[in-house]
ZAMARGU-4260 file (C-alpha; in steps of 0.2 Angstrom, whole numbers, plus 5000, padded with zeros to 4 digits):
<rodrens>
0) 5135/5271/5027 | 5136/5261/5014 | 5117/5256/5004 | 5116/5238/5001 | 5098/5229/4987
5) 5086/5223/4996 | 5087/5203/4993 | 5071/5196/4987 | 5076/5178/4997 | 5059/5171/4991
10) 5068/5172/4972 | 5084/5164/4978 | 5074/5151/4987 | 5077/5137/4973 | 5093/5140/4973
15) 5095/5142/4993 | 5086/5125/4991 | 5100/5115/4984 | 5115/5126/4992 | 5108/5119/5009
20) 5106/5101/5004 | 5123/5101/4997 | 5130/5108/5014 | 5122/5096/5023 | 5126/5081/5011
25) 5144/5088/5015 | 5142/5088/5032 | 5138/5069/5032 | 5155/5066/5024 | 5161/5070/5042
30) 5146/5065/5055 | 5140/5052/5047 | 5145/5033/5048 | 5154/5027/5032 | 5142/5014/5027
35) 5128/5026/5031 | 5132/5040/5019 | 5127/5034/5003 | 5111/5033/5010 | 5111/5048/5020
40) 5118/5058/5006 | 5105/5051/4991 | 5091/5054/5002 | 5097/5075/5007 | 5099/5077/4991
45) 5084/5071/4982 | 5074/5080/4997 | 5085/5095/4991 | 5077/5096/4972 | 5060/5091/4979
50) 5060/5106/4988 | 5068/5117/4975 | 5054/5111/4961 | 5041/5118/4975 | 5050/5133/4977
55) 5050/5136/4959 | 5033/5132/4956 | 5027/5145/4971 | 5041/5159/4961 | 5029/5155/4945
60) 5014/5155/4952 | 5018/5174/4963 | 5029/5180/4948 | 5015/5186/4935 | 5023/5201/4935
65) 5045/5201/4931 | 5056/5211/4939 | 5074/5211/4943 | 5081/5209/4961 | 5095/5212/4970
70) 5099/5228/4961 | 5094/5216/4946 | 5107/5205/4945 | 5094/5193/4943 | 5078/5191/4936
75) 5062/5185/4946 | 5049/5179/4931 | 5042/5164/4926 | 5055/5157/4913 | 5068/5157/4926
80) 5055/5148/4936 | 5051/5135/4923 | 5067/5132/4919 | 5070/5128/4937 | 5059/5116/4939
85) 5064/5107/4923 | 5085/5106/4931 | 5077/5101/4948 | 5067/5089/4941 | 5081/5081/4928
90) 5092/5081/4947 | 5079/5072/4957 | 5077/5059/4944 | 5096/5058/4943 | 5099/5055/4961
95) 5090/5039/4963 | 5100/5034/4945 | 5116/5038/4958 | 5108/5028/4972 | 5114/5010/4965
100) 5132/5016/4955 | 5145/5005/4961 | 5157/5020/4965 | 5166/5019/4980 | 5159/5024/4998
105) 5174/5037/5002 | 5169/5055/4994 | 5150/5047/4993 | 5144/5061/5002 | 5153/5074/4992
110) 5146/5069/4976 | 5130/5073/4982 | 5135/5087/4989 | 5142/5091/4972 | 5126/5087/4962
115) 5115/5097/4972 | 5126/5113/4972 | 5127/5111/4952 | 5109/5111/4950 | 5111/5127/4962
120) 5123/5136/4950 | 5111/5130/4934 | 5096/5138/4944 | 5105/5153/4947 | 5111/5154/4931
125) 5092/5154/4922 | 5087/5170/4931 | 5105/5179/4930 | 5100/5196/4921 | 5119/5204/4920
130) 5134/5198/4912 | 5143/5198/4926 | 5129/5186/4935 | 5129/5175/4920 | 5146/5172/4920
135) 5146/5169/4941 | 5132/5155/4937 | 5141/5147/4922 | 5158/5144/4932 | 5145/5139/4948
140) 5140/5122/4940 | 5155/5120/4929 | 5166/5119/4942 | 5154/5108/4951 | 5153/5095/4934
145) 5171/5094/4930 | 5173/5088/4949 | 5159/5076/4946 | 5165/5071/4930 | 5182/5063/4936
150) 5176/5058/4954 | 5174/5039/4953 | 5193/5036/4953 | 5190/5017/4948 | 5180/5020/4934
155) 5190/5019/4920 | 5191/5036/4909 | 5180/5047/4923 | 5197/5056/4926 | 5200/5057/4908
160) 5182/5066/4906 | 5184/5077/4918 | 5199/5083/4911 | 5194/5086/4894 | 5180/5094/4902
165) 5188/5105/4912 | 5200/5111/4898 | 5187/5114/4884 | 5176/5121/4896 | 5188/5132/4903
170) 5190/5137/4884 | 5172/5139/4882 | 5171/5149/4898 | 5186/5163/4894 | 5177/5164/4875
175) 5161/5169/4885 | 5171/5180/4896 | 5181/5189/4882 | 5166/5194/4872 | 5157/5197/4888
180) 5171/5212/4890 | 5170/5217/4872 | 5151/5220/4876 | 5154/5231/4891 | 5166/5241/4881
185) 5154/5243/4867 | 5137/5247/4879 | 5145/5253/4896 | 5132/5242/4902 | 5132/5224/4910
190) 5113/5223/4914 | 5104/5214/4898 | 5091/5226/4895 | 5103/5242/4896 | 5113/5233/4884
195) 5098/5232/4872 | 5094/5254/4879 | 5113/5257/4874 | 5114/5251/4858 | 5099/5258/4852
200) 5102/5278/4859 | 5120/5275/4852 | 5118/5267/4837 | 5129/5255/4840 | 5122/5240/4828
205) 5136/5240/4817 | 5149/5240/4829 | 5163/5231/4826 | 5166/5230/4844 | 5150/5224/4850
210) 5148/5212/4836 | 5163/5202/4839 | 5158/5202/4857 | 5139/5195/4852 | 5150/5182/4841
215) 5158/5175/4857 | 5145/5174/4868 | 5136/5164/4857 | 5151/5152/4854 | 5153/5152/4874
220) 5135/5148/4876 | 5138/5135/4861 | 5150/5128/4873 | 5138/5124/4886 | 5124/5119/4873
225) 5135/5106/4866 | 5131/5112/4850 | 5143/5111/4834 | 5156/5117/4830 | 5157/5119/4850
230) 5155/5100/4853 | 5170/5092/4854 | 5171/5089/4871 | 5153/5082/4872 | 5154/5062/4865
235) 5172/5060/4875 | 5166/5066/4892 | 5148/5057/4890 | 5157/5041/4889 | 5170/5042/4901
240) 5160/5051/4916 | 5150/5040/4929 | 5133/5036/4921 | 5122/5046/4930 | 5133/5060/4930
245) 5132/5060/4910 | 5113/5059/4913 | 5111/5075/4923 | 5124/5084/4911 | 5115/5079/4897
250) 5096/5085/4902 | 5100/5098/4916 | 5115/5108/4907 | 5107/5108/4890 | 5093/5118/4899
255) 5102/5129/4910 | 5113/5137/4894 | 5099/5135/4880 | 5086/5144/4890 | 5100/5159/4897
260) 5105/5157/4878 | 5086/5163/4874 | 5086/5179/4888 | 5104/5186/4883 | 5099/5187/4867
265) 5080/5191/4865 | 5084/5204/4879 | 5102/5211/4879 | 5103/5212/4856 | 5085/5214/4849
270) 5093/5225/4838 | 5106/5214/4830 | 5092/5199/4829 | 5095/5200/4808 | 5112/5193/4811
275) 5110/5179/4827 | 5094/5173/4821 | 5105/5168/4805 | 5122/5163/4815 | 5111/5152/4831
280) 5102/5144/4812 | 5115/5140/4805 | 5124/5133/4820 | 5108/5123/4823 | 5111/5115/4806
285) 5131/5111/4811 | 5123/5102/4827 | 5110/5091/4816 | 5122/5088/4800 | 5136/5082/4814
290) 5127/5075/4828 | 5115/5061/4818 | 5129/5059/4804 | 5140/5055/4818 | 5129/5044/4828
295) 5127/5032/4814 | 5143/5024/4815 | 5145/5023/4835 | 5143/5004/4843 | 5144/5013/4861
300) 5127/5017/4865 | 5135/5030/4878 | 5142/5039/4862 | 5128/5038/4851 | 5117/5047/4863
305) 5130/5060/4866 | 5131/5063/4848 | 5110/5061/4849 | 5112/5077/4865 | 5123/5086/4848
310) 5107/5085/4838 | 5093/5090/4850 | 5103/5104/4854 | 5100/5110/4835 | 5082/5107/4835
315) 5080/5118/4852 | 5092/5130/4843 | 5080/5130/4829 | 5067/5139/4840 | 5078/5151/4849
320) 5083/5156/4827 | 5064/5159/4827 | 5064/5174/4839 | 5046/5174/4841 | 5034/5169/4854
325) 5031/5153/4846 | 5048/5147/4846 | 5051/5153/4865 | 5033/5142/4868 | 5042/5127/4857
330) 5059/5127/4867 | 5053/5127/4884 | 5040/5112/4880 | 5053/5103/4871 | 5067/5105/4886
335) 5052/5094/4897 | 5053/5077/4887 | 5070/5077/4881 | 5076/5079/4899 | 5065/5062/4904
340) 5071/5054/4889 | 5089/5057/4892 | 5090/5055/4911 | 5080/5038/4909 | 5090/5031/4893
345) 5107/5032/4903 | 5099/5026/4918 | 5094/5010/4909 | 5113/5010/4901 | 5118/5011/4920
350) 5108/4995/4923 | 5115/4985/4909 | 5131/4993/4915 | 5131/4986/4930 | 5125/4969/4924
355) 5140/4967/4912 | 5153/4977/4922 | 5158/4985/4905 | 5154/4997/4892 | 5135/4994/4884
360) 5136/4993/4866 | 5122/4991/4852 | 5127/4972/4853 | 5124/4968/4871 | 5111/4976/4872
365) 5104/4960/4862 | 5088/4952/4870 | 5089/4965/4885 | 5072/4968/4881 | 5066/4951/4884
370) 5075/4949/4899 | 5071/4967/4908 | 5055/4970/4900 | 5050/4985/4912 | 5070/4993/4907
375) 5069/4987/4888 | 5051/4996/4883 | 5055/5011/4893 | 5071/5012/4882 | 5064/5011/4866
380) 5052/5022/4869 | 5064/5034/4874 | 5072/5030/4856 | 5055/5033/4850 | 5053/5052/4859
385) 5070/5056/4853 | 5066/5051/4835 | 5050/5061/4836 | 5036/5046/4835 | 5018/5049/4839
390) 5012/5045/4856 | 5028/5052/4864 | 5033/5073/4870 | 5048/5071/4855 | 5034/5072/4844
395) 5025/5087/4850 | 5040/5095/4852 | 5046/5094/4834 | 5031/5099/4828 | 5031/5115/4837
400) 5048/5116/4834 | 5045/5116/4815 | 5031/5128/4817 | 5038/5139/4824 | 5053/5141/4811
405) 5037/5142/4797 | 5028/5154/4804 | 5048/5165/4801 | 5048/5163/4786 | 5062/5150/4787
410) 5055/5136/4776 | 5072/5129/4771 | 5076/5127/4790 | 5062/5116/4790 | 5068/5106/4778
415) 5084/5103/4786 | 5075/5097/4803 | 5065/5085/4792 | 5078/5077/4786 | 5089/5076/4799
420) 5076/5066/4808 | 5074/5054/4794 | 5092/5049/4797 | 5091/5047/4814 | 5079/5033/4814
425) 5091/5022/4808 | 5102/5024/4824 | 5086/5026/4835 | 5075/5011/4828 | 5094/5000/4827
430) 5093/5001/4847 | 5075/4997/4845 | 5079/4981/4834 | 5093/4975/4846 | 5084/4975/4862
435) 5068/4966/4855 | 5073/4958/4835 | 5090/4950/4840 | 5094/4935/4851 | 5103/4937/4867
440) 5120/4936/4864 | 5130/4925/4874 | 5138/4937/4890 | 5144/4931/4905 | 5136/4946/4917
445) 5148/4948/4930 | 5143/4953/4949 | 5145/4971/4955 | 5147/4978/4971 | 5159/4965/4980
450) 5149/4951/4973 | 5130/4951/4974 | 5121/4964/4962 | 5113/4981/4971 | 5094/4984/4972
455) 5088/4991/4956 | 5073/4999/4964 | 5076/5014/4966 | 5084/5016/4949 | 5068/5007/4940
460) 5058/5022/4949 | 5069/5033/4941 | 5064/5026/4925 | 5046/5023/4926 | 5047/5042/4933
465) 5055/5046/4916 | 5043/5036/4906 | 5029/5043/4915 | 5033/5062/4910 | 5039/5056/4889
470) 5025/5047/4887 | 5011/5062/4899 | 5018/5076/4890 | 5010/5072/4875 | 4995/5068/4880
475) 4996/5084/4893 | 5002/5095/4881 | 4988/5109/4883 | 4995/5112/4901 | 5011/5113/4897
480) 5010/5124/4882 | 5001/5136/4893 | 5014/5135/4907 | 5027/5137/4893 | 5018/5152/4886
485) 5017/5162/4901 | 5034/5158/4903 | 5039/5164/4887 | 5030/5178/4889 | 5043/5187/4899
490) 5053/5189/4882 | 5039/5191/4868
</rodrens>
């Protein structure tokens, strides 16, 4: 007879959460009338991440105590938890973003079905606890993203995207695979914390073996990350993928493989910390010195906040090269407002999108705050978050950000996030000046939708949703810090 692991389905029950409202979504691609399934398909879906941030909350709540499940393959705690919540929540926002996008009605339902399942595979993914479950939940949501990527057929570079996508990230994913292997053969051992056991009863810190294996897996996760030099895939694919798709890449992706990127390494090479701490710094310094140089020069305002998503990912990468409680505590704050920052500057691109039926640029964006107010201040205040100003989470989150590379010892690192964000704020505070400081420049705004403009409700809730949590979490940073804390606690 052969034993199977008890499965721990309250665990599983974010990621049940979304795998359900995806099949469901799916099913109304078949039962549901054509006109109907937008609709039909939004609304499952969004009840889908609802439901999976209550799941996730009650796993943090009863999870005090970590510990693997299902023959540890994955890992019930509370930083899989938070982190679940964060994807659930960038998905929920970036559902009603979807609601209004003039893409066609005939695989409506399936793009639905495939956000919800890639926000599955990302909540998966935060709990995996073995390299063979890390790997399942990368390709998971990948597979999911490069469909999403190239899915509006009439959009013009979405098929583009997804190609360069799937190519790149199917580099990115055999780089993670390889060194995943080289790992195993150094250790024996797939699970994270017999990795860490092996190395130290064998002595194995010095390995060539496992070294070059620790090497890939880092650039694999760097992949994901959209961190330099991994990011070449990052400013085309923003641009040409549906907008709200680019949204939930941006803010749920960049959480799912920064905070994995924190477990494999705090947990499976403790012992090789002198070398990754330097390599995941030194990367974070590639991602600041390319992503805001870059962004300077960009007109698209698509592009310069892909190059923008570049950058953040050094200043998260900054706390993970910490490797101390602080940073873990600074990451998982951090990943809270830049996700409502990103999901609500693309949805406000997606408004003006579909006001001009073409690409948004710095230039007409002119005025746009004048004539949307509620759209423009909620834009430049996400400007504001990203460059770090007071009164937003982008400024807390620095700060501990910062901190937490001081209180290493890494002074110089310090240095470089400082001046990084001094040269942001000309790219930031140029959006800024275009929407409120320029006159409106003369566009003809064409119609969308076979001739009448869509309902921008449910895309201005997104927004204000968006605003709401930039703007809360700096005032509400004492609950959050704590929540991050327990969560981080699981490692340090």
């Amino acid at each position: 007879m052969i034993s199977t692991p008890h499965v721990d389905w309250f665990a599983l029950s974010p990621t049940l959460a979304l795998l359900g409202a995806g099949a469901v979504a799916l099913l109304g691609a078949v039962l549901v009338p054509r006109r109907a399934r937008r609709p039909f398909g939004a609304t499952v879906c969004a009840f889908g991440f609802v439901g999976a941030i209550a799941a996730a909350a009650l796993v943090y709540g009863f999870s005090a105590d970590a510990h693997g499940v299902i023959g540890a393959a994955i890992q019930r705690d509370r930083l899989g938890a938070l982190a679940e919540m964060i994807i659930a929540g960038a998905g929920f926002l970036a559902v009603w973003t979807s609601a209004t996008e003039p893409m066609p009605d005939d695989h409506i339902a399936e793009y639905y079905a495939l956000l919800a399942w890639a926000g599955a595979g990302m909540a998966f993914l935060t709990t995996a606890s073995t390299l063979m479950t890390l790997f399942l939940g990368l390709e998971w949501f990948s597979i999911s993203l490069y469909i999403l990527c190239a899915i509006d057929v009439d959009l013009v570079g979405s098929l583009e995207a997804g190609l360069k996508y799937l190519i790149v990230g199917g580099f990115g994913s055999a780089m993670l695979l390889f060194g995943s292997a080289l790992v195993y053969g150094a250790t024996g051992a797939l699970r994270f914390g017999e990795i860490a056991h092996a190395v130290a009863a064998q002595h194995l810190s010095h390995d060539a073996l496992l070294v070059a294996g620790l090497a890939l897996v880092i650039g694999g996760l760097g992949f994901k990350a959209s961190a330099a030099p991994f990011h070449m895939w990052t400013p085309d694919v923003y641009e040409g993928a549906p907008t709200p798709v680019t949204a939930f890449m941006s803010a749920a992706t960049k959480t799912a493989a920064l905070v994995l990127t924190l477990r494999v390494l705090v947990t499976a090479f403790p012992q090789e910390a002198r070398l990754w701490t330097l390599a995941i710094a030194v990367i974070a310094c590639a991602s600041l010195a390319v992503g805001n140089l870059a962004a300077l020069v960009q007109r698209g305002v698509k592009r310069m906040l892909a190059y923008s998503s570049i950058s953040h990912a050094g200043f998260m990468l900054i706390a993970i090269a910490a490797n101390n409680a602080l940073g873990g505590r600074a990451l998982l704050y951090y990943l809270v407002p830049y996700s409502a920052m990103s999901i609500g500057s693309f949805a406000v691109v997606a408004a003006r999108e579909r006001e001009l039926n073409a690409p948004v640029t710095v230039e007409n964006l002119a005025g746009f705050g004048w004539e949307r107010p509620l759209l423009g201040i909620s834009l430049s205040v996400f400007m504001l978050g990203f460059a770090g100003f007071p009164l937003t989470g982008g400024f807390v989150g620095k700060f501990y950000v910062f901190a937490a590379a001081y209180r290493h010892g890494w002074t110089w690192l310090v240095i470089v996030g400082v001046a990084a964000t001094a040269v942001s704020l000309y790219y930031y505070l140029g959006v800024v000046r275009a929407l409120f400081m320029r006159p409106s420049a003369e566009l003809q705004l064409a119609p969308v939708a076979g001739g009448s403009p869509p309902s921008e409700r449910l895309l201005q809730t997104a927004v204000t949703g968006a605003l709401v949590v930039t703007v809360g979490s700096f005032f509400a940073v004492q609950p959050l810090i704590e929540g991050a804390k327990h969560a981080a606690g699981v490692l340090f």
